[in-house]
C-alpha positions as CSV (number, residue, x, y, z in Angstrom):
1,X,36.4,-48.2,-0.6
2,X,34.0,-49.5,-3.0
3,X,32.8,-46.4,-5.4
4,X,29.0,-47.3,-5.9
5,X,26.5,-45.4,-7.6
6,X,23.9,-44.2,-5.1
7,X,20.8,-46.9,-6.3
8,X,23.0,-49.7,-5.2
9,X,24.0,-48.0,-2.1
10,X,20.4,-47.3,-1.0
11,X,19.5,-50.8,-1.9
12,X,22.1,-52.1,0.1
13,X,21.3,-49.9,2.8
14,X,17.9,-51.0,2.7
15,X,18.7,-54.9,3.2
16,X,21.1,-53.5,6.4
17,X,18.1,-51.4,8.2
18,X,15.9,-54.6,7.8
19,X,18.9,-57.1,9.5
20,X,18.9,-54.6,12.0
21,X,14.9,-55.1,12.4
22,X,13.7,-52.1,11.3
23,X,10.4,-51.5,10.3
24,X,10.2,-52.1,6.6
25,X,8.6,-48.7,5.6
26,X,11.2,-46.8,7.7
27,X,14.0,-48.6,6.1
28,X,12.6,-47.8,2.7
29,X,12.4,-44.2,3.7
30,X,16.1,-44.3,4.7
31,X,17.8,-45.8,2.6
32,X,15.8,-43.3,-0.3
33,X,16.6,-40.2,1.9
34,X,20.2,-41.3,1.8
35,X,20.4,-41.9,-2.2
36,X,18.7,-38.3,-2.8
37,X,21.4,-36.9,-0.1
38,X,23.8,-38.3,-2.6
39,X,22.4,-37.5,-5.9
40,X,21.5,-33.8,-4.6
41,X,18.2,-33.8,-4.5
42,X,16.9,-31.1,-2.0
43,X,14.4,-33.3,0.0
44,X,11.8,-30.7,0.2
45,X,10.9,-33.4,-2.7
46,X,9.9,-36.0,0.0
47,X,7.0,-34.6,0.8
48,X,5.8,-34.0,-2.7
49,X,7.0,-37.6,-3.8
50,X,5.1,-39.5,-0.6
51,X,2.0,-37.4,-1.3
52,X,2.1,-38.3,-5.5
53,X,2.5,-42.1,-4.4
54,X,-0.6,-42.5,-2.9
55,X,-2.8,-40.3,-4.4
56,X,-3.7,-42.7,-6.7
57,X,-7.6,-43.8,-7.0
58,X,-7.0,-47.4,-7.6
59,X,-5.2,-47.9,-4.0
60,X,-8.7,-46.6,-2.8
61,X,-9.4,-50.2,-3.2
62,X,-7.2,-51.5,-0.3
63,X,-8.2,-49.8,2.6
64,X,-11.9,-50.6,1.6
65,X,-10.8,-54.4,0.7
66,X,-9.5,-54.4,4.2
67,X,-12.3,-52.9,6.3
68,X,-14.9,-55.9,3.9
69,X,-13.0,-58.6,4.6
70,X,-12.8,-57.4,8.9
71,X,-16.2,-56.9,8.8
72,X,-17.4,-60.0,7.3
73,X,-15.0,-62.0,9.5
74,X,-16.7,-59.8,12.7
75,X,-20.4,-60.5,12.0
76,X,-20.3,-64.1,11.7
77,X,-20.4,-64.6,7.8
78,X,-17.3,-67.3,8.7
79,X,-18.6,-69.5,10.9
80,X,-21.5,-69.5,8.4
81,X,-19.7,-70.6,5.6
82,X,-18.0,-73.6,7.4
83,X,-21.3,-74.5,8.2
84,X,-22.5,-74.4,4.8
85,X,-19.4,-76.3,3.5
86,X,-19.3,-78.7,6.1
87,X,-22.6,-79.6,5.8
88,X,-22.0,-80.1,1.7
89,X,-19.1,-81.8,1.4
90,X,-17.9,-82.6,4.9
91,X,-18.5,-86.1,4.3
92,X,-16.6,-86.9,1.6
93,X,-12.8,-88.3,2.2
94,X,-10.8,-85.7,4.0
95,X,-13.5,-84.4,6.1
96,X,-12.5,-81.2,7.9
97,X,-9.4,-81.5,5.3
98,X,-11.5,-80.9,2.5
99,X,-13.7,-78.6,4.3
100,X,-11.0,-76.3,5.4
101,X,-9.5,-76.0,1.9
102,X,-12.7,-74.8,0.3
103,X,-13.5,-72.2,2.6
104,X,-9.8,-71.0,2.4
105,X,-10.1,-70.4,-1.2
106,X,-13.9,-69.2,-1.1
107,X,-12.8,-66.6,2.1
108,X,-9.9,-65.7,-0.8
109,X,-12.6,-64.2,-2.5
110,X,-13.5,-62.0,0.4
111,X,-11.1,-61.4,2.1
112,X,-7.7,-60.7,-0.4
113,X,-5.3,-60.5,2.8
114,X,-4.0,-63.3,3.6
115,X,-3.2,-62.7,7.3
116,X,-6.6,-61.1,7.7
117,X,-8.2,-64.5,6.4
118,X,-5.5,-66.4,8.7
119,X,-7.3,-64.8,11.2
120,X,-11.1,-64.9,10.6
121,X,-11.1,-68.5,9.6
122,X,-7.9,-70.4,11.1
123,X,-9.2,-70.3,14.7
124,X,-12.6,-72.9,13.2
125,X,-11.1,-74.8,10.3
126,X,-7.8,-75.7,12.9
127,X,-10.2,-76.8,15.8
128,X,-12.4,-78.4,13.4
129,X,-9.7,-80.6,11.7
130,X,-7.9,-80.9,14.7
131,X,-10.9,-83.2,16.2
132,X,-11.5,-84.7,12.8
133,X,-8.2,-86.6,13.6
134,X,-5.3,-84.0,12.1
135,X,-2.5,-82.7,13.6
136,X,-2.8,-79.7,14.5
137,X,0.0,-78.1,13.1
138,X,-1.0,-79.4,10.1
139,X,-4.3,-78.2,10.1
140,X,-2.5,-74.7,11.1
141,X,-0.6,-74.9,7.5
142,X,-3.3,-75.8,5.8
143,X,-5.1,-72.2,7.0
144,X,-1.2,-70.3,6.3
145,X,-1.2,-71.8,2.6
146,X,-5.3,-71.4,1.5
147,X,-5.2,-67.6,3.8
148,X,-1.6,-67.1,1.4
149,X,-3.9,-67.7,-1.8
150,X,-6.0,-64.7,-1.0
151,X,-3.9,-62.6,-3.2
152,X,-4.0,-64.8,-5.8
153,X,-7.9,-65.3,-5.8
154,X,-9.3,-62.1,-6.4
155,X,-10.2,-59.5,-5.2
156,X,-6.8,-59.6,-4.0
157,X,-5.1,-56.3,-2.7
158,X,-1.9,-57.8,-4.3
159,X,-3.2,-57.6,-8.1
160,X,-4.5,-54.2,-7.0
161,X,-0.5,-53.1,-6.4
162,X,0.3,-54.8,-9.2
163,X,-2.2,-53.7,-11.8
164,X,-1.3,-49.6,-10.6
165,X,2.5,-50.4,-10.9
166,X,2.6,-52.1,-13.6
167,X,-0.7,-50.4,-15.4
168,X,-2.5,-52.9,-16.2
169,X,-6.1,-53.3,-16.0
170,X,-7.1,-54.7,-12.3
171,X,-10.4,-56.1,-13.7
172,X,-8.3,-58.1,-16.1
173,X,-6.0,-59.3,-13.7
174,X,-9.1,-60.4,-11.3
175,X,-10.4,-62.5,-14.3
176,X,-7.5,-64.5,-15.4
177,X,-6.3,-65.3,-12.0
178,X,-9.1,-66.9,-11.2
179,X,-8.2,-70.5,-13.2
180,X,-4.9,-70.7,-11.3
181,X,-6.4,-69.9,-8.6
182,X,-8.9,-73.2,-8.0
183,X,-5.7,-75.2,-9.7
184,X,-3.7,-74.0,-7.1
185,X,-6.8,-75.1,-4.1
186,X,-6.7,-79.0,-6.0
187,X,-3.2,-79.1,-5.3
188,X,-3.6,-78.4,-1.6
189,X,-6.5,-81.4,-1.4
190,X,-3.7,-83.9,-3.2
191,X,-1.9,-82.7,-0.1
192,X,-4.5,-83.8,2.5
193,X,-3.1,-87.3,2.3
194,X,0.3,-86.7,3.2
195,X,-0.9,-85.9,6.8
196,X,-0.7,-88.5,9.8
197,X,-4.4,-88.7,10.7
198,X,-5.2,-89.9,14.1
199,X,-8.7,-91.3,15.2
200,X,-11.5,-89.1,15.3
201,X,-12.9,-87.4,18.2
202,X,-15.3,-90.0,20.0
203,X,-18.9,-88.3,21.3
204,X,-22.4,-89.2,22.1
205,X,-25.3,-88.3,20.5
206,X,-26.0,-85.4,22.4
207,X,-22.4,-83.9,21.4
208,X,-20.6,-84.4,24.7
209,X,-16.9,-85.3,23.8
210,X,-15.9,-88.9,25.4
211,X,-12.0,-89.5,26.1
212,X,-10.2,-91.2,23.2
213,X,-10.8,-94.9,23.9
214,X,-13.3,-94.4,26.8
215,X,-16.7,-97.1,26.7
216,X,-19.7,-95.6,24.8
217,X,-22.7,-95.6,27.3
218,X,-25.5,-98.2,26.3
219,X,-28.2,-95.4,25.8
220,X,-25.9,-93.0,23.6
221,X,-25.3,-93.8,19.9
222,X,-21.3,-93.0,19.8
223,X,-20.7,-90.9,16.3
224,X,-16.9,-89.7,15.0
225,X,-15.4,-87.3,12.8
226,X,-17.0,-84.4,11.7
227,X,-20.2,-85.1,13.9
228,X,-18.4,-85.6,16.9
229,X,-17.2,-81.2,16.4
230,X,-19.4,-79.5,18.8
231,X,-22.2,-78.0,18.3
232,X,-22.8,-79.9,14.9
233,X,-25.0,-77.9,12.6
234,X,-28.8,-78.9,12.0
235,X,-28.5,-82.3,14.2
236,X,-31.2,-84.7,13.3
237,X,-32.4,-83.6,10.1
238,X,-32.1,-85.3,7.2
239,X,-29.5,-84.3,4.3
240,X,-31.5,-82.4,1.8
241,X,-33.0,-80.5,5.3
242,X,-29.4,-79.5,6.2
243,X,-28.1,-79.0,3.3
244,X,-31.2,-76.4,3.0
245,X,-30.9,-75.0,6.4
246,X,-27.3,-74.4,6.0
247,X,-27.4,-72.7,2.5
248,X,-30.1,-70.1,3.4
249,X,-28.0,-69.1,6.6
250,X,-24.6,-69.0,4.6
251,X,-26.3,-67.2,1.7
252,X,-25.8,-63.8,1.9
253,X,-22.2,-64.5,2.9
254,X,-22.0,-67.0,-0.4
255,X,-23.2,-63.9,-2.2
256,X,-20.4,-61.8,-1.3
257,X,-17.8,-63.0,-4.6
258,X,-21.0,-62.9,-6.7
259,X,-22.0,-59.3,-6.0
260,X,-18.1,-58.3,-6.0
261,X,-17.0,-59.9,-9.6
262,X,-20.1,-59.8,-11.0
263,X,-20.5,-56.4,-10.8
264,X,-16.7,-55.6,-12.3
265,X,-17.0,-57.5,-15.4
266,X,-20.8,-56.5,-15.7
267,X,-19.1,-53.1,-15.8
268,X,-21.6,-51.4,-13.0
269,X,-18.6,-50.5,-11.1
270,X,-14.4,-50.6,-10.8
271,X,-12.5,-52.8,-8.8
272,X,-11.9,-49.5,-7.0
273,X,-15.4,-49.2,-6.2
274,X,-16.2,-52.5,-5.7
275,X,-14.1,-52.5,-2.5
276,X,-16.6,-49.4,-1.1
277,X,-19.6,-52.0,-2.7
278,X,-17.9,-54.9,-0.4
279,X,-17.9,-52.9,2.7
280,X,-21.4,-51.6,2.3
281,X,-22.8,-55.0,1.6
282,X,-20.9,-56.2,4.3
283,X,-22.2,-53.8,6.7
284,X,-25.9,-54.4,5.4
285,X,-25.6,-57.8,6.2
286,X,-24.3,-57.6,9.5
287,X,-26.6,-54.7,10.7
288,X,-29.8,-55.9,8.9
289,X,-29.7,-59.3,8.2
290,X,-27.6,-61.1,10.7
291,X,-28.0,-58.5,13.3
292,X,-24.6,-59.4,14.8
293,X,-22.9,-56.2,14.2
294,X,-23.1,-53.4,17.7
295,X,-21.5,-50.7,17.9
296,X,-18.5,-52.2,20.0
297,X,-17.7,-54.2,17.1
298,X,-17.9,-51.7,14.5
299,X,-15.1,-49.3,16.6
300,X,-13.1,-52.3,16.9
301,X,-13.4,-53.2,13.2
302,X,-12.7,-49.9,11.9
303,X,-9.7,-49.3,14.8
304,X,-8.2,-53.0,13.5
305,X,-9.0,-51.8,9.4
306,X,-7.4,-48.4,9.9
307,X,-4.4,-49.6,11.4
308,X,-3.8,-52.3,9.0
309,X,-4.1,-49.9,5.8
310,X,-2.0,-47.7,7.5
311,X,0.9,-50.3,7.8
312,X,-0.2,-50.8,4.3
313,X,0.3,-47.6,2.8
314,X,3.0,-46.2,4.6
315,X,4.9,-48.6,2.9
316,X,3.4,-47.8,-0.3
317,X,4.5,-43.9,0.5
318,X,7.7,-44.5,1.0
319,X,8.0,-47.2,-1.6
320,X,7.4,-44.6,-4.2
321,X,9.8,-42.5,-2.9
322,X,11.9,-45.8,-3.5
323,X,11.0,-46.5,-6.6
324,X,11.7,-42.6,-7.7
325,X,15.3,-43.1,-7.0
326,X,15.7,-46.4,-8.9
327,X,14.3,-44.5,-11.7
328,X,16.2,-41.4,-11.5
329,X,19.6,-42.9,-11.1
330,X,18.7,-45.7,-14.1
331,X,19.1,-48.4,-11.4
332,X,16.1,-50.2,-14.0
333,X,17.8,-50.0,-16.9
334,X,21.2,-51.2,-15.4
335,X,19.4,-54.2,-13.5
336,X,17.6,-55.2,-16.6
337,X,20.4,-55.5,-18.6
338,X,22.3,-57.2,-16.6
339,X,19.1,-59.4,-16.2
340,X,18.9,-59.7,-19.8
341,X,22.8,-60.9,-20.7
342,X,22.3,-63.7,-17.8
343,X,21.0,-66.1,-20.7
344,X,19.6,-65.9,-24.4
345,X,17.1,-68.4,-22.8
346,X,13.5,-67.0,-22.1
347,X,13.0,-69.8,-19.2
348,X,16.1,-69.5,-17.8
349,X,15.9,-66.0,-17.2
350,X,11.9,-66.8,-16.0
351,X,13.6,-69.1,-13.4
352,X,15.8,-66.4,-12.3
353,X,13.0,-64.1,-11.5
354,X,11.2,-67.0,-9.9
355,X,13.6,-67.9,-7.8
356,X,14.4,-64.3,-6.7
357,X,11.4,-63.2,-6.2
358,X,10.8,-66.7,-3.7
359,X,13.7,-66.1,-1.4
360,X,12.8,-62.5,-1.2
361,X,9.4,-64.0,-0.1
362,X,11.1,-65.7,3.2
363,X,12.4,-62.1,4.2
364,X,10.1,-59.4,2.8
365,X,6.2,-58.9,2.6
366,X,5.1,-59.2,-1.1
367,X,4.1,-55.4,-1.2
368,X,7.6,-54.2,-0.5
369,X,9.1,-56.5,-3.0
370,X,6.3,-55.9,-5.6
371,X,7.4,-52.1,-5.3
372,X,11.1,-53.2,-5.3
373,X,11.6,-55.5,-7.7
374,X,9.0,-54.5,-10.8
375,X,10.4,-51.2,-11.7
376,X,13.3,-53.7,-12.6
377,X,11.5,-56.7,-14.0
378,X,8.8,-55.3,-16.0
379,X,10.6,-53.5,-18.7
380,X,12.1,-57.3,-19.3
381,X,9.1,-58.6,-19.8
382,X,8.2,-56.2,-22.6
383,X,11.5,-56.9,-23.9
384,X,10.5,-60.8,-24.0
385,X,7.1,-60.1,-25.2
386,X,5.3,-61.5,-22.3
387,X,2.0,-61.0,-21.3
388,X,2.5,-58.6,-18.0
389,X,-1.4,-60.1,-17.2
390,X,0.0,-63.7,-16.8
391,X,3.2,-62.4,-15.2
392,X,1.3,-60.8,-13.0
393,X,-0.8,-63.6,-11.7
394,X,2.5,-65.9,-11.8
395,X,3.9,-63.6,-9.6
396,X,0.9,-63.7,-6.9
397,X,1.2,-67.1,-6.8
398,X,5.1,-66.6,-5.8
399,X,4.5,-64.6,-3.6
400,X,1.4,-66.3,-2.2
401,X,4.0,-69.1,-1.5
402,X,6.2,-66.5,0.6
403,X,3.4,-65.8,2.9
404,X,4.1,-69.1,4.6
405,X,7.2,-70.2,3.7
406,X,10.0,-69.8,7.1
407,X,11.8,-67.8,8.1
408,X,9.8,-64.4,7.8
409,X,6.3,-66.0,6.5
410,X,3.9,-63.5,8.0
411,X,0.9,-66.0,7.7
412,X,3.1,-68.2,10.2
413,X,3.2,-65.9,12.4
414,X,-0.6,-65.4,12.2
415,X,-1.0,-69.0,13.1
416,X,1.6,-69.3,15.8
417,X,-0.2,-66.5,17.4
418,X,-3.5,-68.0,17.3
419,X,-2.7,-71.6,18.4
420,X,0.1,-71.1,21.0
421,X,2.2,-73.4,18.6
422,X,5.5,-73.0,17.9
423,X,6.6,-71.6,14.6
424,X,8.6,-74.7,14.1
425,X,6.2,-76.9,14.0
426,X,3.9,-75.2,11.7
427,X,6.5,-74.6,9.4
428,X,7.1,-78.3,9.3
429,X,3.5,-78.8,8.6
430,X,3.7,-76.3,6.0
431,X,6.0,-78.4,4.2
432,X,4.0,-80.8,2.0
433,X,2.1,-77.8,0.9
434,X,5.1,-75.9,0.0
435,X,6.2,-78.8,-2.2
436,X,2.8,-79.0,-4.0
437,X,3.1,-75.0,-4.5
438,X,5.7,-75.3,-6.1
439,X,4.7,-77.5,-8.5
440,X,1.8,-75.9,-8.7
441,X,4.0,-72.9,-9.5
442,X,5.7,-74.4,-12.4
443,X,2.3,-75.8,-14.3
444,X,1.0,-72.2,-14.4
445,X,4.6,-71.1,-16.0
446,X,4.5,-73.8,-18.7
447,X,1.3,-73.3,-19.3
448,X,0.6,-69.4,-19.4
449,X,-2.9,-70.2,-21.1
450,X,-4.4,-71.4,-17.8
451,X,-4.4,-67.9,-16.9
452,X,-6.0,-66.9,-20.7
453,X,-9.1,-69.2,-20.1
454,X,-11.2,-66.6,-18.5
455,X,-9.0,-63.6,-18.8
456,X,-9.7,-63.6,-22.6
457,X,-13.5,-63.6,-22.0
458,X,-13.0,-59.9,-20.5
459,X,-10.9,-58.9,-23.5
């Protein structure tokens, strides 16, 4: 029998509880309880350990990131937004396309879950580009890839794990992830030619959708494309009038990234609080302003919030406990090493982690492997003398990419659920879109001072 020090046998024990489908916390529970069994350890340590992982102020921030972005997808600050973008640059080539992609990466700066935002927007942008002449599960991939950016744009819940694990300032990361962020949205419009378009939906003035190919009535002006979508916004008015009319309903909801970063690198508040500031504002505005939010869908919000921070941080709870073992039997200083003597080269190595890090993206969420997998690779990139801020955002866009990349993307699953299509044939859609994330990937690894051109303004 193999003799293996109790780190690897926990971490193997871990991948064997999650082929068996257990819950990802639970197995990381486990497969720790059984590594302290074998170091020694009394566990009248658990509870002390689980309690010390979370009681940290900075996770503060993803609960409250959570219950914003639910709220502002409940009282109608989406469909708002579309509006607004739809009416600005729906016309240009693209159409819905174009639309879509814009307020995936805007909702990024809402939202910062990407199966929350798969949620709150896909079920619009999908119907929307579906009748603008996409496929549909291409219009579903679309919504899986800009949703999976959410924790890349900030405020992302993902740079919040990161900054506490790796202590680093959260407000830092925010800032310089940012740039690759918006290069990482222009890649996903160079995709919106790769898809198959079919003619647009065919409907009279009045918005009553005609049967592809059916005769226009003599007294109805047929229109196509984005005005054929029912109920198209501001009908009749002119440009400049829609254009209006759509900003000043969209505006508070447009206002949302602006009050959130502006008032962390103003310095009024933390990131940490900022997530409290979010959920006010977004309660202001849907009690006050909008008017849209009862008391029916506040319970709901708050019973949907609290059970998604809960999934949240009991994996955080007993990822600490995890993480305590791999520190106490050296499990970091062994992995490292070994990571180390794998090649003198820098990139080579950076490709290693790359690649790791991706195909644990098929399997895992990126909050597990984040809690996994830095305890090991951080202390080699002190060793290398990289910036852990640019790592950092590197690694959210990694992960980003795992959110809807087969077989375990969890914002395929999102979007599976919400169309009624087959995983399949999302993840097929997906594929152009993976490609261009990739490469998208690799430019903001050459070129680490992407992620400098704003982060050094906070410096």
């Amino acid at each position: 029998m193999l003799d293996l020090d109790p780190g690897t046998m926990m971490i193997i024990s871990f991948f064997v509880l999650l082929a068996l489908r257990v819950p990802v916390a639970f197995a990381l529970g486990c497969s720790a309880l059984l590594a302290m069994w074998q170091i020694g350890f009394g566990l009248d340590l658990v509870g002390d350990l689980l309690s010390a992982g979370i009681a940290k102020f900075s996770l503060l921030a993803i609960p409250f990131f959570i219950l914003a972005g639910t709220l502002m997808g409940v009282v109608g600050i989406a469909e708002r937004m579309i509006g607004f973008f739809r009416v600005l640059i729906g016309s240009l080539p693209g159409g819905m396309g174009v639309v879509g992609t814009v307020v995936c990466l805007f909702w990024g700066a809402v939202s910062g879950s990407g199966p929350a935002s798969v949620a709150a927007i896909g079920p619009l942008i999908i119907k929307g580009m579906a009748e603008d002449g996409y496929p549909r599960p291409f219009a579903a991939a679309l919504v899986c890839t800009g949703a999976a950016l959410s924790i890349v744009i900030p405020p992302s819940i993902g740079l919040v794990i990161y900054g506490v694990i790796a202590e680093t300032s959260i407000a830092q990361l925010f800032l310089s992830a940012i740039v690759p962020g918006l290069i990482m949205g222009v890649l996903m419009l160079a995709t919106l030619p790769f898809a198959k378009r079919t003619k647009p939906l065919t409907a009279s003035v009045s918005g009553a959708s005609l049967p592809e190919g059916a005769p226009v009535p003599p007294d109805a002006k047929a229109v196509t494309g984005l005005q054929a979508i029912s109920p198209a916004p501001y009908e009749g008015l002119s440009y400049p009038q829609r254009l209006a009319r759509s900003f000043r309903d969209a505006f508070w909801g447009l206002m949302t990234p602006v009050v959130i970063l502006g008032g962390i690198y103003t310095g009024v508040f933390t990131p940490t609080e900022a997530a409290i500031v979010a959920t006010v504002y977004a309660l202001a505005v849907g009690a006050l302003v909008y008017r849209t939010l009862t008391i029916r869908n506040l319970y709901t919000v708050l019973t949907e919030s609290a059970a998604s921070s809960a999934v949240v941080m009991l994996v955080v709870a007993y990822a600490s406990l995890f993480g305590w073992v791999v520190t106490v039997d050296d499990l970091v200083g062994k992995y490292s090493e070994v990571l180390l003597g794998l090649s003198s080269n820098e990139w080579v190595i950076l490709a290693i982690i790359m690649i790791v890090v991706l195909i644990a993206g098929m399997f895992m969420d990126a909050i597990t492997i984040m809690f996994i997998a830095l305890p090991i690779f951080l202390p080699v990139v002190r060793t290398l003398g990289w910036d852990p801020v640019w790592f950092g955002v590197l690694l959210m866009i990694n992960l980003a990419i795992g959110l809807f990349t087969p077989p375990v993307g969890i914002n395929l699953f999102v979007a599976a659920n919400i169309t009624r299509l087959s995983l399949e044939k999302i993840a097929i859609g997906a594929l152009p879109f993976l490609l261009t994330a990739l490469i998208g990937l690799a430019i903001i690894a050459g070129f680490p001072e992407l992620s400098h051109l704003l982060g050094t303004v906070g410096r």
